[in-house]
C-alpha beads as a LAMMPS data file, in Angstrom:
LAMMPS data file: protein, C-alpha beads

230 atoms
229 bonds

1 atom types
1 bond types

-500.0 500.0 xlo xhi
-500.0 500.0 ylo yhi
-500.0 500.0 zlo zhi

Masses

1 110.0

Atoms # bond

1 1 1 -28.622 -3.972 77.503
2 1 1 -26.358 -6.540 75.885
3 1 1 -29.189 -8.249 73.721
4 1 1 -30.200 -4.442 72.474
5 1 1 -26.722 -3.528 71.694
6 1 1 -26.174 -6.765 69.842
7 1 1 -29.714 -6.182 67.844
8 1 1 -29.131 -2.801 66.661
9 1 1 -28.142 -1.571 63.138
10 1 1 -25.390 -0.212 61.758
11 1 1 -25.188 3.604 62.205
12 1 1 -25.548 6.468 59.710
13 1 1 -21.582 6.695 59.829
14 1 1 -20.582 3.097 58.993
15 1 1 -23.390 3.497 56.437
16 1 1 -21.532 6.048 54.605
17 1 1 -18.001 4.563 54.976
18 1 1 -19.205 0.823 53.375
19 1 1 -20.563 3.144 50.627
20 1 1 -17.416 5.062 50.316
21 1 1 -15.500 2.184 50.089
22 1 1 -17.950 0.201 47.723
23 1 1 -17.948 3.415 45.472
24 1 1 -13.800 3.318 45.815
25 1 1 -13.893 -0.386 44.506
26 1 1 -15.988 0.222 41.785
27 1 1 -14.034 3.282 40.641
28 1 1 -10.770 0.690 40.190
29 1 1 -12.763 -2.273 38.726
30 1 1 -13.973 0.125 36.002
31 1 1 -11.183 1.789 35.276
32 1 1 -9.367 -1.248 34.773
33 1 1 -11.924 -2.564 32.409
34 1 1 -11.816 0.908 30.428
35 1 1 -7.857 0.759 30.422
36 1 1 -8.508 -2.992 28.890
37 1 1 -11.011 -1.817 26.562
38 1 1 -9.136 1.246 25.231
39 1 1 -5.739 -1.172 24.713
40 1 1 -7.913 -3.905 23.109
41 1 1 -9.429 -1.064 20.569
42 1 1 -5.456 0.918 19.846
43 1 1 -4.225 -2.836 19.524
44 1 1 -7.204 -3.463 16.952
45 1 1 -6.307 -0.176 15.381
46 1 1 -3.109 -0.961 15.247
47 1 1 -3.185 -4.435 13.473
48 1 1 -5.945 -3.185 11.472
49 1 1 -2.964 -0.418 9.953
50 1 1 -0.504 -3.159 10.198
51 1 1 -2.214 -5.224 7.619
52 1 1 -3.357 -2.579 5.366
53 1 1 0.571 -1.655 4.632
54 1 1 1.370 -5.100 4.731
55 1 1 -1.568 -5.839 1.773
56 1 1 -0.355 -3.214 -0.308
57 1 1 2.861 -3.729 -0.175
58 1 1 2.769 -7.494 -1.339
59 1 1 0.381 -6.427 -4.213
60 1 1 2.775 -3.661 -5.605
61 1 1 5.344 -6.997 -4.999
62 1 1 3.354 -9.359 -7.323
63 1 1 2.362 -7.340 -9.710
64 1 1 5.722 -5.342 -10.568
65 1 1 7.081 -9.350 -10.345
66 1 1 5.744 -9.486 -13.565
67 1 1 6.455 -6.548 -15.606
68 1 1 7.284 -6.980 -19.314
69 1 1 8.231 -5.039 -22.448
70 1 1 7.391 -5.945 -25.715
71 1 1 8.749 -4.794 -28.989
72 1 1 6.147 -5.953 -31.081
73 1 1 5.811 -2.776 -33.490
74 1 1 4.541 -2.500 -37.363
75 1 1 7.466 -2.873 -39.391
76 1 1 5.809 -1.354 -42.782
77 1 1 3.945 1.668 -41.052
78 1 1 5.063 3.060 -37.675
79 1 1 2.027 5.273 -37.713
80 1 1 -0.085 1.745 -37.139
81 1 1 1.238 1.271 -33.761
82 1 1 -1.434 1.382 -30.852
83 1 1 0.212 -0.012 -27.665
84 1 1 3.808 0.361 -26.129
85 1 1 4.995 -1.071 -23.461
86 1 1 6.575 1.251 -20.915
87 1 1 8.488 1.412 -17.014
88 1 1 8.930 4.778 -16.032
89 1 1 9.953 5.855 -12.549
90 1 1 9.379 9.362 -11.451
91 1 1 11.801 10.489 -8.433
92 1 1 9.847 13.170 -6.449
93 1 1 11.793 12.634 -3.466
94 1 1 9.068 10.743 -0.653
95 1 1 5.914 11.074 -3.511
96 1 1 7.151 8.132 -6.512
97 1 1 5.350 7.505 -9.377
98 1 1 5.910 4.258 -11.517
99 1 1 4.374 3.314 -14.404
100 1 1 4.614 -0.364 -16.568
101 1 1 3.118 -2.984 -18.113
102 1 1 2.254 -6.004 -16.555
103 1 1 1.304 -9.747 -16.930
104 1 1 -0.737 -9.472 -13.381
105 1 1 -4.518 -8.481 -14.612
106 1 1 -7.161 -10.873 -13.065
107 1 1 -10.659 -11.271 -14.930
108 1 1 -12.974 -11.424 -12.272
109 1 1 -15.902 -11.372 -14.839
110 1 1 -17.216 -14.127 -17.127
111 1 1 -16.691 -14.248 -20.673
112 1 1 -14.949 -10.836 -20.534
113 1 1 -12.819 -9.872 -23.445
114 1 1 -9.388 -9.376 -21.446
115 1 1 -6.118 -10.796 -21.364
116 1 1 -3.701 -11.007 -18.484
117 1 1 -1.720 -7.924 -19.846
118 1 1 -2.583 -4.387 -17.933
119 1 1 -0.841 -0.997 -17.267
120 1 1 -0.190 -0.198 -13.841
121 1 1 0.410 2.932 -11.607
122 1 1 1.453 3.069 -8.365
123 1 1 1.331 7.137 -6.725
124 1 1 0.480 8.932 -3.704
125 1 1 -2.661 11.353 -3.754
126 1 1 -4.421 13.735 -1.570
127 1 1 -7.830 13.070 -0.466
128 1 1 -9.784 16.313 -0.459
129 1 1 -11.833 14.847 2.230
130 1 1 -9.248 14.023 5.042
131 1 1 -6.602 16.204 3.643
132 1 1 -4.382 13.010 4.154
133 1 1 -2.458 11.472 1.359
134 1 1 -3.335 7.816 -0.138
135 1 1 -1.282 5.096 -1.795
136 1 1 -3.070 4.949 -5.676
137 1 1 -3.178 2.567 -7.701
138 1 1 -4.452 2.771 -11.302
139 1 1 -5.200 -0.437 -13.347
140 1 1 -6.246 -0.394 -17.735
141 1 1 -6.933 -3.520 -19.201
142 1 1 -5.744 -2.378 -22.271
143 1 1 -2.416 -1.387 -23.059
144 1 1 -2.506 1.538 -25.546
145 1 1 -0.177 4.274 -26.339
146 1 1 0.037 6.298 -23.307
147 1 1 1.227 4.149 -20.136
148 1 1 0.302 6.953 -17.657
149 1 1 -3.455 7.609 -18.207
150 1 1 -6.127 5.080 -18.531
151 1 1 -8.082 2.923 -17.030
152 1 1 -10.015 3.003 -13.116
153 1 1 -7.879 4.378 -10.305
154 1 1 -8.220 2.810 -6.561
155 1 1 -7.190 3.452 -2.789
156 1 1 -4.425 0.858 -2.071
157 1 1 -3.699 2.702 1.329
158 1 1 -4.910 5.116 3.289
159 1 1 -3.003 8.033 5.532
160 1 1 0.290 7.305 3.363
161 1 1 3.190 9.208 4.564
162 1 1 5.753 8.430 1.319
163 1 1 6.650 6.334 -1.351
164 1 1 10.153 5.360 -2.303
165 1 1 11.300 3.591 -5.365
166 1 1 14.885 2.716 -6.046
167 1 1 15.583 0.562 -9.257
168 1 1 19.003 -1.617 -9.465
169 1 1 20.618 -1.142 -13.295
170 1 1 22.469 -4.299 -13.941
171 1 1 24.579 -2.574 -16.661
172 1 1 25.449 0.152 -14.240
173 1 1 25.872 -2.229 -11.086
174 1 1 24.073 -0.205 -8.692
175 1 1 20.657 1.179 -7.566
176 1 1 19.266 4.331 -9.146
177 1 1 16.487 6.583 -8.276
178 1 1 14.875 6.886 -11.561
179 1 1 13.830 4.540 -15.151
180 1 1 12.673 5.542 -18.125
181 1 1 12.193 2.517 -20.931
182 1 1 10.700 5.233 -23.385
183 1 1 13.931 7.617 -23.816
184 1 1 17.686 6.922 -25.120
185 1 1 18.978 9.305 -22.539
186 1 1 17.167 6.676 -20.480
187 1 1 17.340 2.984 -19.953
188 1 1 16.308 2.653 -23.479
189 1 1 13.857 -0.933 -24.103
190 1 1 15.765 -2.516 -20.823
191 1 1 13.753 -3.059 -17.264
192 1 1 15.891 -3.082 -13.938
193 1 1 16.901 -6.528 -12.247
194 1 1 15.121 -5.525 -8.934
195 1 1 12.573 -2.545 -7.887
196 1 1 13.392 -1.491 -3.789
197 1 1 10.262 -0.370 -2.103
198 1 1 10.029 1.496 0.868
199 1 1 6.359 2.316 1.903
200 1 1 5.853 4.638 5.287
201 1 1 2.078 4.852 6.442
202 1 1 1.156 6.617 9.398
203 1 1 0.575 4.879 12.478
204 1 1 -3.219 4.041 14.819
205 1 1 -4.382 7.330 16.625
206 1 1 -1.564 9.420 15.943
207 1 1 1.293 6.756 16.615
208 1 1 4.532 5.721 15.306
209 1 1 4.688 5.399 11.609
210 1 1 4.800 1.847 10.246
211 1 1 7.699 1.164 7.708
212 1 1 7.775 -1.308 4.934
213 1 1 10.730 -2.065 2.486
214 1 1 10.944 -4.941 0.141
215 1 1 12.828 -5.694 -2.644
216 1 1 11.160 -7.626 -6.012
217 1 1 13.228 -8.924 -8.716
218 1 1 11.672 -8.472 -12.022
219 1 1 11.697 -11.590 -14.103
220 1 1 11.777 -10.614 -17.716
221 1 1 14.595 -9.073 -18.372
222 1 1 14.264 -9.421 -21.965
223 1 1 11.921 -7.171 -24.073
224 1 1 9.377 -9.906 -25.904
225 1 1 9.979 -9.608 -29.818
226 1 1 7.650 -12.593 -31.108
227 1 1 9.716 -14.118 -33.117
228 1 1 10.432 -10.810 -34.855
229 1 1 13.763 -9.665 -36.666
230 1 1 16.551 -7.817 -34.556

Bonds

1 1 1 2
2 1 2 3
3 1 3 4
4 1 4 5
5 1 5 6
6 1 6 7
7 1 7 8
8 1 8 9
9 1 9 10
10 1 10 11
11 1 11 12
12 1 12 13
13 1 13 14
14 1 14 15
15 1 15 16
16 1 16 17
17 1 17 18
18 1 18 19
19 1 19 20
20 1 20 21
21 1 21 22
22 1 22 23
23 1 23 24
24 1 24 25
25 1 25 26
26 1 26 27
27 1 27 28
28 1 28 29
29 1 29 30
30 1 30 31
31 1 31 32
32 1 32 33
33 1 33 34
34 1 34 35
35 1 35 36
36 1 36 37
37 1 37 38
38 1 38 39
39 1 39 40
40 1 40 41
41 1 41 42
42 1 42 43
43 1 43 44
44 1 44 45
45 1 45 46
46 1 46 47
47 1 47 48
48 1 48 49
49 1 49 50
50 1 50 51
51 1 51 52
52 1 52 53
53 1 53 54
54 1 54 55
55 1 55 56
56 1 56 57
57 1 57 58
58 1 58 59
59 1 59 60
60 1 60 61
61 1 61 62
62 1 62 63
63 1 63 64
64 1 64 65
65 1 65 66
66 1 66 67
67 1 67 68
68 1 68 69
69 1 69 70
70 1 70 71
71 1 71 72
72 1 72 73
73 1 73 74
74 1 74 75
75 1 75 76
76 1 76 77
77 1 77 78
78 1 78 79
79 1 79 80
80 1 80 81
81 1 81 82
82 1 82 83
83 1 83 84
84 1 84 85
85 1 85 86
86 1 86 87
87 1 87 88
88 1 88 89
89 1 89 90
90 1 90 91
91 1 91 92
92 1 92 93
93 1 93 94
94 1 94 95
95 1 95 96
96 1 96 97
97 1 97 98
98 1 98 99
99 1 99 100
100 1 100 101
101 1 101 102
102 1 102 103
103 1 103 104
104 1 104 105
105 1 105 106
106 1 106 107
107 1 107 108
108 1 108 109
109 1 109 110
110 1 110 111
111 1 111 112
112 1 112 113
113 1 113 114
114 1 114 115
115 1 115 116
116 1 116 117
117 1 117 118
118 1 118 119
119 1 119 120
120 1 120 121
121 1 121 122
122 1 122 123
123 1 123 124
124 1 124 125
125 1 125 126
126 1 126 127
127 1 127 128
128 1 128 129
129 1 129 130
130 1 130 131
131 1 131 132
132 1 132 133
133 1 133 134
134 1 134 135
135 1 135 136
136 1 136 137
137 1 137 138
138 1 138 139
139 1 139 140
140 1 140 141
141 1 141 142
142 1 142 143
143 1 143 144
144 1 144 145
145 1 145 146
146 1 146 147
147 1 147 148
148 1 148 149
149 1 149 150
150 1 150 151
151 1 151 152
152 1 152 153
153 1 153 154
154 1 154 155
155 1 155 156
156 1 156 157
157 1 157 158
158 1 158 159
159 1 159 160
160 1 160 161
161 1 161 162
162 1 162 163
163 1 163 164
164 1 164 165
165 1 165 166
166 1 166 167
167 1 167 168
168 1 168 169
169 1 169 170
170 1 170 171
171 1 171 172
172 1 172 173
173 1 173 174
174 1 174 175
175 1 175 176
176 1 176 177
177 1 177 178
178 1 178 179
179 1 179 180
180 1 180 181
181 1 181 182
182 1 182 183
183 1 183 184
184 1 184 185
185 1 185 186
186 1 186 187
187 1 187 188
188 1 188 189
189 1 189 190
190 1 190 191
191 1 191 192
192 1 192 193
193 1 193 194
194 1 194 195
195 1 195 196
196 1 196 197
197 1 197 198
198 1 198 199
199 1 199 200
200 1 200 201
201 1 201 202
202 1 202 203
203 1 203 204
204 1 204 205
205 1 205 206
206 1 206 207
207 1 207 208
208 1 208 209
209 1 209 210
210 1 210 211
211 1 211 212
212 1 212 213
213 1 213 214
214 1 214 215
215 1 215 216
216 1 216 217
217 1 217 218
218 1 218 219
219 1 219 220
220 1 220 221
221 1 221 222
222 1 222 223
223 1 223 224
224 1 224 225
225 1 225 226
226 1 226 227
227 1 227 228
228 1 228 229
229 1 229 230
């Protein structure tokens, strides 16, 4: 009786409770690995919007680091000038627009017929397709006489949620919310001494927005004449 006790199987019972409890582990070792797997991915996500702020705001940086104005005009015929130099900062409240001339153009072709001089335009957009709003950024390699339109227009940043430029006036001694170069009621031919940006995009999978300020001192503060009379 012993020998026949100690040779038989395990019953149907203990069958199903090793099962049960084999099915319980394997419910907890994959959830685990799914809970490690979906952090890994909103973590990827996450960075991934991280750097895409971070990009965009240390382009707007570099390039508005080297804004200019020039006063090089005809001094027979005004109706021969065919480029002006511009800054102009819209204030619509979280939606900016500015608008300059820069020394920040890079050829990337050979034997191209471009300087280092460009207009620039940094504004936020809708995208018909998400219904989301994008940080734009418009580029001509030619200055001409309208510092607004012109040239090829690309996405700096996706899912944008504003865009906030402040401009400090060194003759006033304190930051204001628009510039205008082009208008006496303006800051007439003068550029501001730094440009505050404050860039908001929205956050990985419906998370926190990610904030950005900076602050980039413009280096030529005076308009270029070439050598031409005051």
């Amino acid at each position: 009786m012993r020998s026949l006790r100690a040779r038989r199987g395990l019953s149907l019972v203990e069958v199903l409770v090793a099962t049960a409890i084999i099915s319980m582990i394997a419910t907890l070792v994959y959830g685990a690995f799914d809970g490690m797997a979906r952090s890994q991915a909103g973590l990827d996500k996450t960075s991934e919007r991280f750097h895409e702020g971070r990009s965009a705001l240390t382009r707007m940086s570099r390039e508005l680091e080297s804004a200019f104005l020039s006063m090089h005009k005809p001094l027979v015929d005004p109706r021969l000038q065919v480029t002006q130099t511009a800054f102009i900062g819209a204030d619509s409240g979280h939606q900016d627009r500015l608008d300059f001339a820069s020394f920040s153009h890079r050829r990337l072709g050979f034997d191209t017929h471009e300087s280092d001089q460009n207009e620039l335009s940094y504004f936020l957009s809708p995208d018909p397709d998400t219904r989301r709003t994008d940080l734009g950024r418009r580029e001509a390699t030619y200055i001409d006489m309208d510092p607004k339109r012109g040239g090829k227009t690309l996405v700096l940043a996706y899912d944008v949620v504003s865009l906030d430029f402040q401009y400090f006036d060194p003759v006033l001694n304190q930051w204001v919310d628009s510039w205008d170069s082009t208008q006496p009621t303006g800051q007439m031919d003068r550029l501001p001494l730094q440009v505050r940006i404050e860039l908001v995009v929205a956050g990985a999978d419906n998370g926190a927005p990610l904030h950005y300020v900076t602050k980039v001192p413009i280096a030529m503060q005076t308009p270029l004449t070439f050598g031409l009379p005051r």
